[in-house]
N, CA, C and O atoms as CSV, one atom per row, in Angstrom:
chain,resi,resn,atom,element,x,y,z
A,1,UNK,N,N,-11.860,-11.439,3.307
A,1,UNK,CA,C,-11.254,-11.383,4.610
A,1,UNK,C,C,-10.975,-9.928,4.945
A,1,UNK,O,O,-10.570,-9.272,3.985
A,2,UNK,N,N,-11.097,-9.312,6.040
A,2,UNK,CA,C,-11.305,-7.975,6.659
A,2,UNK,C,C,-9.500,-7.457,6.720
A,2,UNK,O,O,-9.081,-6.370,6.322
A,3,UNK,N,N,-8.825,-8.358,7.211
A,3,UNK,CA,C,-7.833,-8.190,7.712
A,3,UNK,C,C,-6.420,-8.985,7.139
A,3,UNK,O,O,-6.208,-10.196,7.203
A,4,UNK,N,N,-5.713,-8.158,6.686
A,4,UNK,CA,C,-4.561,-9.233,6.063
A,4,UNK,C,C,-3.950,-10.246,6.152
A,4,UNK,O,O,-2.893,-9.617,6.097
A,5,UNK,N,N,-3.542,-11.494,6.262
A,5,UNK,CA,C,-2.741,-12.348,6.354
A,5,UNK,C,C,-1.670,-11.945,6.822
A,5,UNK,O,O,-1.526,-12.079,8.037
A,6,UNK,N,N,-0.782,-11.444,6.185
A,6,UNK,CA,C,0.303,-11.245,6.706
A,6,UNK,C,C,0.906,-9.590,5.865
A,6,UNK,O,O,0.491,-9.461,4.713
A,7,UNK,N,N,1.773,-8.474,6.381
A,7,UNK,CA,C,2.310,-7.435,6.017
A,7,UNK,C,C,3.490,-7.744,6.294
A,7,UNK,O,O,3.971,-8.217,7.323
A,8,UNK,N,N,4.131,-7.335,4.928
A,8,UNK,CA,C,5.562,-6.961,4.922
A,8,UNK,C,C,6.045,-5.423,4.906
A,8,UNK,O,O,5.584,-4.543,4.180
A,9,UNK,N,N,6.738,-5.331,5.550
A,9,UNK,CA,C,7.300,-4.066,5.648
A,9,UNK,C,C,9.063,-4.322,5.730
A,9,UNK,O,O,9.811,-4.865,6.542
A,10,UNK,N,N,9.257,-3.542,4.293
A,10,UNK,CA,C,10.804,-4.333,4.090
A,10,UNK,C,C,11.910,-3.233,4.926
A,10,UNK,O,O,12.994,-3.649,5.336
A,11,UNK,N,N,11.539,-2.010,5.081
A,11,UNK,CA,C,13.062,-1.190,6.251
A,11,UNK,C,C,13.746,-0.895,4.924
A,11,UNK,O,O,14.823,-0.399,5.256
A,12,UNK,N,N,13.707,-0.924,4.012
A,12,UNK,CA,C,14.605,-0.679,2.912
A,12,UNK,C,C,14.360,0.406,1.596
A,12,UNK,O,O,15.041,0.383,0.571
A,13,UNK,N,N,13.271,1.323,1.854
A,13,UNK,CA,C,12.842,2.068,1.516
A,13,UNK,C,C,11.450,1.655,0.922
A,13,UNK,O,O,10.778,0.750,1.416
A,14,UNK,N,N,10.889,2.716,-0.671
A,14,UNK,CA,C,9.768,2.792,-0.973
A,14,UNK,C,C,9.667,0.932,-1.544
A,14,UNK,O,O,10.736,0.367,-1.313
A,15,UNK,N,N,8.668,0.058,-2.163
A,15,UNK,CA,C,9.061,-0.889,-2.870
A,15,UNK,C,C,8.438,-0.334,-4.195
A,15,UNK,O,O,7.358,0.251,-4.270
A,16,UNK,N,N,9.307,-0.618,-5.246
A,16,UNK,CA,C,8.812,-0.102,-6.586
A,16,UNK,C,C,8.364,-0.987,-7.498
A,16,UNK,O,O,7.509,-0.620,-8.304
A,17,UNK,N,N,8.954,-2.519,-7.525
A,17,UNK,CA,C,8.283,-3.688,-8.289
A,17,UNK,C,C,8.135,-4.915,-7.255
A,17,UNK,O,O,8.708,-5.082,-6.179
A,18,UNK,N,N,7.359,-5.576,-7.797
A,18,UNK,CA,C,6.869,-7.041,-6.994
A,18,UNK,C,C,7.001,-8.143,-8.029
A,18,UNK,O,O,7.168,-7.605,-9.123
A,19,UNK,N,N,6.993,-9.619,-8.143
A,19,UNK,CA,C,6.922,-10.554,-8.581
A,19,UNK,C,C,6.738,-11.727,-7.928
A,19,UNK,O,O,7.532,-12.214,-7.122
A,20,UNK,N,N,5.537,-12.258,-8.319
A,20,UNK,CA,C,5.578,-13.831,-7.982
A,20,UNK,C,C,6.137,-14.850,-8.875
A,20,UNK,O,O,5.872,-15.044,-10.061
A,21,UNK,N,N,7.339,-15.759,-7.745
A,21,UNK,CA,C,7.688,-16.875,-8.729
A,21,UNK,C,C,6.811,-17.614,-9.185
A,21,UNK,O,O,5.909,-18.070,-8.482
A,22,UNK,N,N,6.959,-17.885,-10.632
A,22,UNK,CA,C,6.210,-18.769,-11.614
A,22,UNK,C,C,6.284,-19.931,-11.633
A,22,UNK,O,O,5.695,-20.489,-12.558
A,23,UNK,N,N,6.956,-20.695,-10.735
A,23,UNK,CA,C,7.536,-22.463,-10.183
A,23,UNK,C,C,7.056,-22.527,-8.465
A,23,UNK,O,O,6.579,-23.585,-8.054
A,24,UNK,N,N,7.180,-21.603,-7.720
A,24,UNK,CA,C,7.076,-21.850,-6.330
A,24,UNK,C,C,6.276,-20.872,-5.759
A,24,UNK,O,O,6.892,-19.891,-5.341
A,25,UNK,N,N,4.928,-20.871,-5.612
A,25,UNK,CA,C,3.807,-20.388,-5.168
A,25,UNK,C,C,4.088,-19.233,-4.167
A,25,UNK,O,O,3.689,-18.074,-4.284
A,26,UNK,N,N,5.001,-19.856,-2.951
A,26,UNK,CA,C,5.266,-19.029,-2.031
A,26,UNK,C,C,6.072,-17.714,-1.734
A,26,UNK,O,O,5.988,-16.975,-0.753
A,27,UNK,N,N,7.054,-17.598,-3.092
A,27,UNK,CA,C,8.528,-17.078,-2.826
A,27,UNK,C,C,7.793,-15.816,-4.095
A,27,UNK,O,O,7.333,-16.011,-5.221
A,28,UNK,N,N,7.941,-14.661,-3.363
A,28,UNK,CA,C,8.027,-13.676,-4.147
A,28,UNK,C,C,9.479,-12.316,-4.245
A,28,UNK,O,O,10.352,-12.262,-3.378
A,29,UNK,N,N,9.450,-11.719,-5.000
A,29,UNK,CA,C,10.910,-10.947,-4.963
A,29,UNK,C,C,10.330,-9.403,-5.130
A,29,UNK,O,O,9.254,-9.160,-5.677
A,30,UNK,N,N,11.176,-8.439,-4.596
A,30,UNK,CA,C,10.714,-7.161,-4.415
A,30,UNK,C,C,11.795,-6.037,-4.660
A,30,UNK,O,O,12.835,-6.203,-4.022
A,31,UNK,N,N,11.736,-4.995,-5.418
A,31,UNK,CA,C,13.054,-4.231,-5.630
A,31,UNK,C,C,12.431,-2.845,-4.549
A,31,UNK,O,O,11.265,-2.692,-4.185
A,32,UNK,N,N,13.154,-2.313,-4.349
A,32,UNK,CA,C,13.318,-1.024,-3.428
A,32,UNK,C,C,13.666,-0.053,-3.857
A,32,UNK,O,O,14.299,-0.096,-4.912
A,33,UNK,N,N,13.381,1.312,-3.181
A,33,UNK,CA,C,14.087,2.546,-3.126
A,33,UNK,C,C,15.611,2.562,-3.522
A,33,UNK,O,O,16.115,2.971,-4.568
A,34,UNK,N,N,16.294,1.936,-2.266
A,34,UNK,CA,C,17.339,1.779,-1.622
A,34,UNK,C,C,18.572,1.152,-2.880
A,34,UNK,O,O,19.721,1.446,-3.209
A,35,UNK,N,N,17.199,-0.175,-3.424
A,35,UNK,CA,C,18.952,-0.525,-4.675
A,35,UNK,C,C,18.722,-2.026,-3.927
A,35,UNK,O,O,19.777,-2.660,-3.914
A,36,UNK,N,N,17.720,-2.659,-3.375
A,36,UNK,CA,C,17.793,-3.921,-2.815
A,36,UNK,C,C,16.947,-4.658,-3.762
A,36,UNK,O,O,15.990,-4.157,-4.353
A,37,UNK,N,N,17.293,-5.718,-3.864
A,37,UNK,CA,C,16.602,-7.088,-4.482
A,37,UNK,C,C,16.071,-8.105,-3.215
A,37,UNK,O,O,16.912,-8.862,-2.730
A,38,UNK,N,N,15.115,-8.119,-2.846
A,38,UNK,CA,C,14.538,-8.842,-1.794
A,38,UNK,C,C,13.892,-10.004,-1.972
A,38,UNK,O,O,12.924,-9.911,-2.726
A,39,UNK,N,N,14.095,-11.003,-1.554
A,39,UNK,CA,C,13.466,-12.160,-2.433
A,39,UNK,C,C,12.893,-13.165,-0.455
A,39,UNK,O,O,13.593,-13.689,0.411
A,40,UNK,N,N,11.553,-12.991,-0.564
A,40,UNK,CA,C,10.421,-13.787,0.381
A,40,UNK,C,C,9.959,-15.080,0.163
A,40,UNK,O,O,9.296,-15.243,-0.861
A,41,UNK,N,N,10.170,-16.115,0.943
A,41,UNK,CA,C,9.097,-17.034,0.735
A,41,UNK,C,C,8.669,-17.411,1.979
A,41,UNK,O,O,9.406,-17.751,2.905
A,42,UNK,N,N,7.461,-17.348,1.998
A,42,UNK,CA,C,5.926,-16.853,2.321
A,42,UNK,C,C,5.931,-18.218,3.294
A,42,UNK,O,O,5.704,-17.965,4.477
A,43,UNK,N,N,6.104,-19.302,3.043
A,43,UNK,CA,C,6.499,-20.674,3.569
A,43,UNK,C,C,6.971,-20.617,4.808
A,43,UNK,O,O,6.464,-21.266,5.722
A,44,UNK,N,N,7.792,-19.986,4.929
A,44,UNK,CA,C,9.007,-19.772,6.374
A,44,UNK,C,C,8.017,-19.268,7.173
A,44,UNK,O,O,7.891,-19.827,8.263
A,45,UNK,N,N,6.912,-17.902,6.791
A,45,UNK,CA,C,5.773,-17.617,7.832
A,45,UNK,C,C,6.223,-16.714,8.627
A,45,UNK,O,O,5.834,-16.545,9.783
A,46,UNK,N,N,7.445,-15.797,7.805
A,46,UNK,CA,C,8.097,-14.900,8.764
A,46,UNK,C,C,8.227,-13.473,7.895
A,46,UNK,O,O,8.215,-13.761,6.698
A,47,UNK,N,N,8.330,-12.241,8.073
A,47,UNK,CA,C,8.039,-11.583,7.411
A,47,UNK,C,C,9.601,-10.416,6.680
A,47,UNK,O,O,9.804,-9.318,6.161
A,48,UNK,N,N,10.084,-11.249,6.991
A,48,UNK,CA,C,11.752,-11.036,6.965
A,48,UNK,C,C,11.975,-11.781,5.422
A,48,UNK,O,O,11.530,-12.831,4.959
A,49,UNK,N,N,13.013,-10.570,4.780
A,49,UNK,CA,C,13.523,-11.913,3.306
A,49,UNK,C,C,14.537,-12.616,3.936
A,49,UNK,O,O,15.329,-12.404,4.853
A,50,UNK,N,N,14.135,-14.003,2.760
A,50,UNK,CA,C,15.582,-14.748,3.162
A,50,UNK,C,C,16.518,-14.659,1.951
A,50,UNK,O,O,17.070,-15.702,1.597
A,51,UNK,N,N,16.717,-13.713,1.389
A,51,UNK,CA,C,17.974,-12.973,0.708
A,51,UNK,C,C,17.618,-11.383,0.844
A,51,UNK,O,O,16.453,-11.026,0.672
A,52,UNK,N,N,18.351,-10.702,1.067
A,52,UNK,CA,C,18.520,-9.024,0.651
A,52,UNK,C,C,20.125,-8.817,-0.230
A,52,UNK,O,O,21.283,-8.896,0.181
A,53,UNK,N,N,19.629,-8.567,-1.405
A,53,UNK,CA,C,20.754,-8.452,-2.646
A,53,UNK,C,C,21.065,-7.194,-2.645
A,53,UNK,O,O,20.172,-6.410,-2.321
A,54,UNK,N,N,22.045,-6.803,-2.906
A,54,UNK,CA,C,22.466,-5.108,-3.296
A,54,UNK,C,C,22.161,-5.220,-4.889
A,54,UNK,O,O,22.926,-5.940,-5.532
A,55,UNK,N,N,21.092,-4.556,-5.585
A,55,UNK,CA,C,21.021,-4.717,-6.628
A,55,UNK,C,C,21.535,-3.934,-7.925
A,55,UNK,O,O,21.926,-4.316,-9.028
A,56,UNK,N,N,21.358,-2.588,-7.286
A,56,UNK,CA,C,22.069,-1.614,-8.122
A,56,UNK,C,C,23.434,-0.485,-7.337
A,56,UNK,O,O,23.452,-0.261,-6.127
A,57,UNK,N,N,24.512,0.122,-8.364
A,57,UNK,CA,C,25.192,0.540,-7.898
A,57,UNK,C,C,24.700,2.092,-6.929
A,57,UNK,O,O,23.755,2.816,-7.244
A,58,UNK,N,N,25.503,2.281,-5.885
A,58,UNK,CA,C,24.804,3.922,-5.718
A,58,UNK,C,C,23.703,3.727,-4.642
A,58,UNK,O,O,23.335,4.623,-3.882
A,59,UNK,N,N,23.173,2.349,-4.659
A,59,UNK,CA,C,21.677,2.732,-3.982
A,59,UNK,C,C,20.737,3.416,-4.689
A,59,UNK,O,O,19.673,3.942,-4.362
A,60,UNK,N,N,21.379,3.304,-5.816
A,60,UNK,CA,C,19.942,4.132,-6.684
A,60,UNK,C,C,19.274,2.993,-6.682
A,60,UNK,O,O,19.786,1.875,-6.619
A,61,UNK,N,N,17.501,3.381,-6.787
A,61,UNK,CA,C,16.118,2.589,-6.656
A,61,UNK,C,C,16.206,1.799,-8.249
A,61,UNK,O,O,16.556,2.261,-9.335
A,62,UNK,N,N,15.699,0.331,-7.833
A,62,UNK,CA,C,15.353,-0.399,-8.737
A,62,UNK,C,C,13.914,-0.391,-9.369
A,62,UNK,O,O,12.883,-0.640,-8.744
A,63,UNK,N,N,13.973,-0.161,-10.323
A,63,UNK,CA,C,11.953,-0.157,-10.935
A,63,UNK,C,C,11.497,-0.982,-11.420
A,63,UNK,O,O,10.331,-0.878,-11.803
A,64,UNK,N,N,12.343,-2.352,-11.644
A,64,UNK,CA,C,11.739,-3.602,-12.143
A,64,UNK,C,C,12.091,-4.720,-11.482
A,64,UNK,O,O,13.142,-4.614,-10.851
A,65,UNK,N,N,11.447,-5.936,-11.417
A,65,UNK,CA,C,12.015,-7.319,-11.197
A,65,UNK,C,C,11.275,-8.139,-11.884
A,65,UNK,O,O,10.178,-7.803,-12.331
A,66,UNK,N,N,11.765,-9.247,-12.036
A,66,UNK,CA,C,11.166,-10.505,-13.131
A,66,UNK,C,C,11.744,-11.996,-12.816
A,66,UNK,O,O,12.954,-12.185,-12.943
A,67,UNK,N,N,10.990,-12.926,-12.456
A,67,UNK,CA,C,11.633,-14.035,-12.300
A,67,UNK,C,C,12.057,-14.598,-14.039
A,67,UNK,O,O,11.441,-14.340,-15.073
A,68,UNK,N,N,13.133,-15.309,-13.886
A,68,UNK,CA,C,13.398,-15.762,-15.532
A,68,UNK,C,C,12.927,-17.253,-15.443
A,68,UNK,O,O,13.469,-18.080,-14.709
A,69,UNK,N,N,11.851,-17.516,-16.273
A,69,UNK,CA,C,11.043,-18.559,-16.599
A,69,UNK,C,C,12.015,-19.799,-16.756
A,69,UNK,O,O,11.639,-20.928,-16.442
A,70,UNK,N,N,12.927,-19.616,-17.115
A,70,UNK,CA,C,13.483,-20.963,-18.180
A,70,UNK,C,C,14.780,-21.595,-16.859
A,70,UNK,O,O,15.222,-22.743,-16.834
A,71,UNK,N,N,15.077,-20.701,-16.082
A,71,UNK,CA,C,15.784,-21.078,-14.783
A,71,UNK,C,C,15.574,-21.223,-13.807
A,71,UNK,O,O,16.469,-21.538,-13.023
């Protein structure tokens, strides 16, 4: 396909990690520049998260995310 499906552009700075949930196809989570935990599902068809977490103190940038398998 030439042209993307859909772009996210989160307003919340650079994004530094990505993850797809391992139970729900649609819902992926994204850490930021900024210190945000962003968590998408793709389902809704909107390009907005439906959570934005403060993830770290400071706004310092997050460099990892991971869904936890067993929860």
């Amino acid at each position: 396909q030439a042209q993307p499906v859909l772009t996210i552009e989160p307003g919340e700075g650079y994004i530094h990690a990505a993850s797809w949930s391992p139970v729900k196809a649609t819902v992926l989570a994204a850490t930021t520049q900024s210190g945000h935990l962003l968590i998408y599902d793709l389902k809704e068809g909107r390009s907005l998260p439906i959570h934005n977490i403060h993830a770290s103190n400071n706004k310092e940038p997050v460099y990892a995310c991971q869904f936890n398998p067993q929860q």
